[in-house]
N, C-alpha and C positions, 0 to 999 in steps of 0.2 A: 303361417308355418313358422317363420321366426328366422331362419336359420340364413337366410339370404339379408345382407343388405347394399346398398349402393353401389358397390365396388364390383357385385357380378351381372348386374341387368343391364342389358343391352337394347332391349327392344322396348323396355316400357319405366313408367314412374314410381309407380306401386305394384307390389304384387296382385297379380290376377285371384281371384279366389277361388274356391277347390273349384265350383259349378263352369265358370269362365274359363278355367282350364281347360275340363271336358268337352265344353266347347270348340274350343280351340282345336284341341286335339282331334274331334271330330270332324271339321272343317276343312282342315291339313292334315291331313294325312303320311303319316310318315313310311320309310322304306321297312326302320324297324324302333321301336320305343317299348323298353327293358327295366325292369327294375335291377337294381343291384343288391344281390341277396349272398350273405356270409353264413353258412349254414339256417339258420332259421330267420335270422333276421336281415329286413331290408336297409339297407344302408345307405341309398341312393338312387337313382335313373341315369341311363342315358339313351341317347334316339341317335338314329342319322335319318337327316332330311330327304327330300327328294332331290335336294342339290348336291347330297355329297355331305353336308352340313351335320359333322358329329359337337354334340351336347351333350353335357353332364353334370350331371350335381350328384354332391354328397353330403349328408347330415351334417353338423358340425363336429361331432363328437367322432366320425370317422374319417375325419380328412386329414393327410399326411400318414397314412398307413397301408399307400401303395395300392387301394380298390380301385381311383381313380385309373390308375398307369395300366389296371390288369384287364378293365371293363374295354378301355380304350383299346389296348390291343387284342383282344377277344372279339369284339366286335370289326375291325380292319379286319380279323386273319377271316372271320365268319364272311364278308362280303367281297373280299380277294382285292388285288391291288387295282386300284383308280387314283383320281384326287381328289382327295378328301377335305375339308374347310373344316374351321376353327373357329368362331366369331366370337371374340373374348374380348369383355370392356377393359380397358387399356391400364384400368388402375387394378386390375383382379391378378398380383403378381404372381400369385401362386399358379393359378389357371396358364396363364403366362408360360409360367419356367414347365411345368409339366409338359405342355404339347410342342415347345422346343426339343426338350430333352427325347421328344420322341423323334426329332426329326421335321418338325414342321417349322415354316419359315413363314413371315410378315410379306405379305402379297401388296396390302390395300388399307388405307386408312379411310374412313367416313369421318364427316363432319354432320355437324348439326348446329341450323340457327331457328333460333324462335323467335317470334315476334308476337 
């Protein structure tokens, strides 16, 4: 895809490819998983988990024009109020000040050692 690198992946090293996806997606099952469409064109995804766990991407070419902030509260006002999760790699500032500015707060830090 292109559009992601280092700074928003959480769960893995390289991107999954389209097939690994569907996959995936198959496998886990989510509550609900959305494209984000601007009149005719897609602009992005977002899901919530079975944990509550909202995710989202958007193209390069549309971020910082407010789809992320609208998809986000579209989807909370559609599943009504609970608590919702966030799992944003730590250097992705942008992702960061977004779900702050909404009101969500740093819970939990993960580590990771390899060997």
């Amino acid at each position: 895809m292109g559009d992601r690198d280092g700074t928003v992946n959480i769960s893995h090293r390289e991107m999954p490819t389209f097939d690994d996806h569907v996959r995936f997606v198959e496998r886990r099952p989510y509550i609900e998983w959305s494209f984000i469409a601007v009149g005719d064109d897609i602009v992005g995804a977002i899901y919530l988990s079975q944990q509550d766990e909202i995710g989202v991407f958007l193209y390069r070419k549309y971020r910082g024009m407010g789809y992320g902030r609208r998809a986000i509260l579209a989807l909370m006002d559609a599943h009504g109020p609970r608590r919702y999760l966030a799992n944003i790699n730590p250097r992705n500032d942008p992702s960061r000040s977004l779900f702050v500015s909404l009101g969500f707060t740093i819970c939990q830090h993960t580590y990771e050692k390899r060997s």
